[in-house]
C-alpha positions in Angstrom: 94.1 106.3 115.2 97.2 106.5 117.6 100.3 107.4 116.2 103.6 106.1 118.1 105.7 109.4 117.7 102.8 111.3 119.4 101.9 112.0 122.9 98.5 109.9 123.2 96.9 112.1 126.5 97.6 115.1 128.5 98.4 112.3 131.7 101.1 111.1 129.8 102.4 114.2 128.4 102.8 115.5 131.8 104.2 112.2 133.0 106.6 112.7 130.6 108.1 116.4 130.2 111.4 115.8 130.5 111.3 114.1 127.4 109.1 116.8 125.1 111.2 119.9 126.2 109.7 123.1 125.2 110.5 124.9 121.6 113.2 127.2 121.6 111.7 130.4 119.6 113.6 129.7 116.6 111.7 126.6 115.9 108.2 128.1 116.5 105.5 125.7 115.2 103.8 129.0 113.8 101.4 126.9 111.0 100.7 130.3 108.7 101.1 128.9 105.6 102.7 126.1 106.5 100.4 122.7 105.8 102.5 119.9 106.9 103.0 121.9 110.5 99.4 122.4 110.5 99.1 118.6 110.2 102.0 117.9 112.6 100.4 120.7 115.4 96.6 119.0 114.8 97.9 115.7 115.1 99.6 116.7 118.5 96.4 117.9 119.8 94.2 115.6 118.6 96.2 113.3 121.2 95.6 115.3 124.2 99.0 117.2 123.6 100.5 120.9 123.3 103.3 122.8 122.0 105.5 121.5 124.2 105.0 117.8 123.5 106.3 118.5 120.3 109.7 117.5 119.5 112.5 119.9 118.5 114.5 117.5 115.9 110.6 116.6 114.0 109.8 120.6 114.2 113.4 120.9 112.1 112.4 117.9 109.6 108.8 119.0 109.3 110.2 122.9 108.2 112.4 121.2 105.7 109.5 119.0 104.1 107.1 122.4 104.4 109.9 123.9 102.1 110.4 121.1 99.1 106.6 121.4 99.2 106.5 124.9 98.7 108.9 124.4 95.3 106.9 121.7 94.8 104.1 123.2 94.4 105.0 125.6 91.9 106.2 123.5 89.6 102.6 122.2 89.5 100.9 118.9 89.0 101.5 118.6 85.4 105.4 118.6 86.5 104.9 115.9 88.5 102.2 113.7 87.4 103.2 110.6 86.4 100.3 109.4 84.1 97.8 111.5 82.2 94.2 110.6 83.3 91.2 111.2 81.5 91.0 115.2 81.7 94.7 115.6 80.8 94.1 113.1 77.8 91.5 115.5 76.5 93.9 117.9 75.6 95.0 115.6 73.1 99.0 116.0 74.5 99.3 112.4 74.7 98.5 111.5 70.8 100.3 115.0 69.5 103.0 112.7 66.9 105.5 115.4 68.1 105.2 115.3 71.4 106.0 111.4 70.3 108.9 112.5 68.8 109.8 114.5 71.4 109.9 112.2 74.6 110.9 109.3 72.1 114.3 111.3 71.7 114.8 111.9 75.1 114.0 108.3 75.9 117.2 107.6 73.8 119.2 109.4 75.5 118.6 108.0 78.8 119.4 104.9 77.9 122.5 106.0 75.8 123.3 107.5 79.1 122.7 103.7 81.0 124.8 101.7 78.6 126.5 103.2 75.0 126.6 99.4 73.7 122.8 98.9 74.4 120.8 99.6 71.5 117.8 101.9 72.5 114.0 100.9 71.6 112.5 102.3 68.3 110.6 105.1 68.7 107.8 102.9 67.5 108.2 100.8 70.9 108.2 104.2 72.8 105.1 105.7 71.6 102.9 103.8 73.6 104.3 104.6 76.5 102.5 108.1 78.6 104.2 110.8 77.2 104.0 112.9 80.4 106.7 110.7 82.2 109.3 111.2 79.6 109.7 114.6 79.9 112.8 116.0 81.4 112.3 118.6 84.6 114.8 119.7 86.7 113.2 119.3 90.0 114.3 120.6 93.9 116.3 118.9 96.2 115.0 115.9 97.8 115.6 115.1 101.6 117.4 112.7 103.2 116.2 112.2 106.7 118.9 109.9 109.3 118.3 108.9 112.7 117.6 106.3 115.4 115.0 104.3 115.8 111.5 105.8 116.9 112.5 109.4 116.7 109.9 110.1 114.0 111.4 110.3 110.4 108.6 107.8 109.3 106.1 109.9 110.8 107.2 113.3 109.5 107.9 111.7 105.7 103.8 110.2 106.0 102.6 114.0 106.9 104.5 115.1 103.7 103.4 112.6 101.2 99.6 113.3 103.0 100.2 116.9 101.9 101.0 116.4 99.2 98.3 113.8 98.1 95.8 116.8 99.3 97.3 119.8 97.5 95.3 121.5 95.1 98.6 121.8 93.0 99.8 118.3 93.2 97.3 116.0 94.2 96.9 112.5 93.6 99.0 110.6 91.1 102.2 113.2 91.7 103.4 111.1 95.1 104.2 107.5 96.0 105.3 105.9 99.1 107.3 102.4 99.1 109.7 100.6 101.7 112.6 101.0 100.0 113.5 97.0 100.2 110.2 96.3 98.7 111.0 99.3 96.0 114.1 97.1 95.1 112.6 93.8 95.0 110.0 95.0 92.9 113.0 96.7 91.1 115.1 93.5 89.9 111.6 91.8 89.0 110.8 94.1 86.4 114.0 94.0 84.8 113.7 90.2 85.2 110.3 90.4 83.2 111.9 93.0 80.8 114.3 90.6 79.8 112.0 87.6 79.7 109.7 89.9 77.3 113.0 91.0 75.2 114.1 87.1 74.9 110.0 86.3 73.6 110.7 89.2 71.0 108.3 91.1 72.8 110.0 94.1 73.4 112.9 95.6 71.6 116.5 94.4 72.5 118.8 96.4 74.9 119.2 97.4 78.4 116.2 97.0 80.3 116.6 99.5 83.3 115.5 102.3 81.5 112.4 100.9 80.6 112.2 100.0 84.2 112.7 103.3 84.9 109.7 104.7 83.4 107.8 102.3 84.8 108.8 103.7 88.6 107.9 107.7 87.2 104.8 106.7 85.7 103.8 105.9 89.0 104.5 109.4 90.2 107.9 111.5 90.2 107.4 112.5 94.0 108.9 109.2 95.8 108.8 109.2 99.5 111.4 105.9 100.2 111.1 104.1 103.8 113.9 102.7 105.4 116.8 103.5 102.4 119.3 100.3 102.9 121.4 99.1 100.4 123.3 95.2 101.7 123.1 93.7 98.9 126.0 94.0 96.0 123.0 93.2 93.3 121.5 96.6 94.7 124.7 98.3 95.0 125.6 98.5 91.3 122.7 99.4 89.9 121.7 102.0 92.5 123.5 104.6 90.4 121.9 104.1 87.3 118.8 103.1 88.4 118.5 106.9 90.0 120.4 109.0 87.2 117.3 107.4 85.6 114.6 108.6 88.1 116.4 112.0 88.5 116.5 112.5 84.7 112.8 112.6 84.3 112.3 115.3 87.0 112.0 112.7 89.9 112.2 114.2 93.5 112.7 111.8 96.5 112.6 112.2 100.3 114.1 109.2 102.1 114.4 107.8 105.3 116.8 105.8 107.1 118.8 104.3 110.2 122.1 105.2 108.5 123.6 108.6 107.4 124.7 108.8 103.3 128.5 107.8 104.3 127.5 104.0 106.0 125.5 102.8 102.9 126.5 99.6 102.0 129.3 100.0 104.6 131.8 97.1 104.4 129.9 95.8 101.1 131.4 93.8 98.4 132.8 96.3 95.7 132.1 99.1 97.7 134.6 101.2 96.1 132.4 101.3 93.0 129.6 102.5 95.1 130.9 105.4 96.8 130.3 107.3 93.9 126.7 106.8 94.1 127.2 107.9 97.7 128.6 111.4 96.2 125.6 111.7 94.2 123.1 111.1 96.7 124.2 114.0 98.6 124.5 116.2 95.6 120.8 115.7 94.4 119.6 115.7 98.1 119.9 117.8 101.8 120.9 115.3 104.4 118.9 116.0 107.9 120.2 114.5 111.3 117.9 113.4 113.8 120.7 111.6 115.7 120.8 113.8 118.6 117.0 112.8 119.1 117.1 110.9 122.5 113.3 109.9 122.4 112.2 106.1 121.2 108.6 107.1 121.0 107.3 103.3 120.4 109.0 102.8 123.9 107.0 106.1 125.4 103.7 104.2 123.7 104.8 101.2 125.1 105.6 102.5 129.0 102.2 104.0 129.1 100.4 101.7 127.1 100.9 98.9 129.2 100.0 100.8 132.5 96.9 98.9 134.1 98.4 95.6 132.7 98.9 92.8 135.4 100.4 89.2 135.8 98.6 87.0 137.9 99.1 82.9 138.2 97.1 80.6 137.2 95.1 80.6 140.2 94.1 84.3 140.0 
C-alpha cells in the first residue's frame, strides 16, 4: 500500500533528488537494534527507494521514537497494559481485596487532586473497575512532534505505535492511536454520560473526569495523539486536568501537530489560564521540530501520480 511520505519508484526518486538529499553521517539510518528504523528503511525500499530518498528531519523523529521505545520496553507490558486479559486474570491480581484497597486509595487521590470539594467514589464503586490501570508508574518522556503539512510526523508516529503493537515486551493492548479532535469529542461525551449516570443514582456523586480518566488508560497508557489542537475554550480548561489524570497513572503520549507547544489555543478565550497547561506539556514531553522540512510529500505523490493523466474535450 503506497504511503504519501515515501518515494513510490526509483523513476521518481531520481526525478526527484534535489528533494531527498543524502544523510549526513551523523544521522546514519544504521537499523542494528533499532526496529522502528528497520520499518522506516523497509518501507523506503519496498517503494523502489534508497538511503538517500530518506529524509533527514523523519531520520531525527524516527531516532527519537526508537529511543522512548527502548524505555518503553523495559518497563514491560504489565506497565503499560491497560486491561488484564484472560492470562493476566489467572494470576488472580485482579480479585486480590488488597490490591482493591490499594488502587481504590490511589483512585482517591486523583480525584482529590481534580477537585478538593468533589467527593471521591466509595471504594465499593472502585472495585470493579481493572485494577491494572490504577496503578501509579512514572513513565518516560513522551514526544511532541511540530511541523508543516506533509513532512511526515503522521507517518513516523504510525511506525512507532506499529512497533510497538509488535513488540514482544509491549504488544497489543499497551498502545492506542486517536485523532486528537475525535479523542476530545469522545472526551466531553463520557463525562456527559458520567453525569447522566451520577444524576440516575447510578454511579457515585462527584467529579466525573477522573472516572473518565480511567476509562482513556484502560484503553492503553501508550497514546499516540494525531493532529494535537486545542480551539475550543470547553477543551482548553480541562486539558490540564484531564492529563495530570492520564500522566498519573503512568500514561506516555507521543503527539503530533501543525503547531509548536507555545501557539496552542493561540488568541483563545481565557488563554491566560491555559498557558499553564502549556508549561506542563513541555515539562512531561521533548518537543521535535520538523519546520525546516521543505518537502510536502502528498504534493511529490500528487506531481507524479498524475503523470500520464490527460484532458481532452468532449469530442476526444
Amino acid at each position: 500500500m503506497f504511503h504519501p511520505f515515501l518515494v513510490t519508484t526509483s523513476r521518481i526518486a531520481s526525478s526527484s533528488r534535489s528533494l531527498f538529499p543524502a544523510l549526513p553521517s551523523r544521522l546514519s539510518t544504521s537499523a542494528a537494534g533499532s526496529p522502528i528504523m528497520e520499518m522506516y528503511n523497509d518501507a523506503i525500499r519496498r517503494h523502489g527507494g534508497d538511503e538517500e530518498a530518506a529524509d533527514v528531519h523523519q531520520i531525527e523523529v524516527v531516532k527519537r521514537l526508537d529511543a522512548l521505545l527502548k524505555d518503553l520496553e523495559e518497563g514491560g507490558r504489565e506497565v503499560y497494559l491497560g486491561k488484564k486479559t484472560g492470562d493476566d486474570a489467572a494470576d488472580g491480581g485482579g480479585s486480590s481485596s488488597s490490591s482493591v484497597a490499594e488502587s481504590a486509595g490511589f483512585f482517591k487521590g486523583i480525584a482529590s487532586m481534580f477537585s478538593s470539594s468533589s467527593a471521591p467514589p466509595s471504594p465499593s464503586s472502585s472495585s470493579s473497575l481493572p485494577v491494572n490501570s490504577l496503578l501509579s508508574h512514572t513513565g518516560p518522556k513522551g514526544l511532541y512532534v511540530h511541523g508543516g503539512v506533509g513532512c511526515g510526523k503522521t507517518f513516523t508516529m504510525d511506525l512507532f505505535h506499529s512497533c510497538v503493537l509488535s513488540s514482544s515486551s509491549l504488544g497489543p493492548g499497551t498502545s492506542q492511536k486517536v485523532h486528537f479532535h475525535q479523542f476530545m469529542l469522545d472526551v466531553h461525551q463520557a463525562m456527559h454520560n458520567a453525569k447522566q449516570s451520577q444524576q440516575r443514582g447510578e454511579a457515585a456523586k462527584g467529579d466525573p473526569l477522573p472516572r473518565v480518566v480511567e476509562g482513556i488508560a484502560v484503553k492503553g497508557k501508550i497514546i499516540c495523539f494525531d493532529e494535537f489542537q486545542v480551539t475550543d475554550v470547553a477543551d482548553a480548561l480541562i486539558l490540564r486536568r484531564l492529563f495530570t489524570g492520564l500522566y498519573s497513572l503512568g500514561c506516555v503520549v507521543v503527539s503530533t501537530s501543525n503547531r509548536p507547544p507555545e501557539d496552542l489555543y493561540l488568541n483563545g478565550l481565557q488563554r491566560d489560564l491555559f498557558l499553564p497547561f502549556i508549561d506542563y506539556l513541555k515539562v512531561k514531553n521533548d518537543v521535535v521540530s520538523m519546520w525546516d522540512s521543505e518537502v510536502d510529500y502528498r504534493l511529490v505523490h500528487g506531481l507524479h501520480a498524475a503523470k500520464g493523466v490527460y484532458f481532452v474535450d468532449e469530442g476526444g
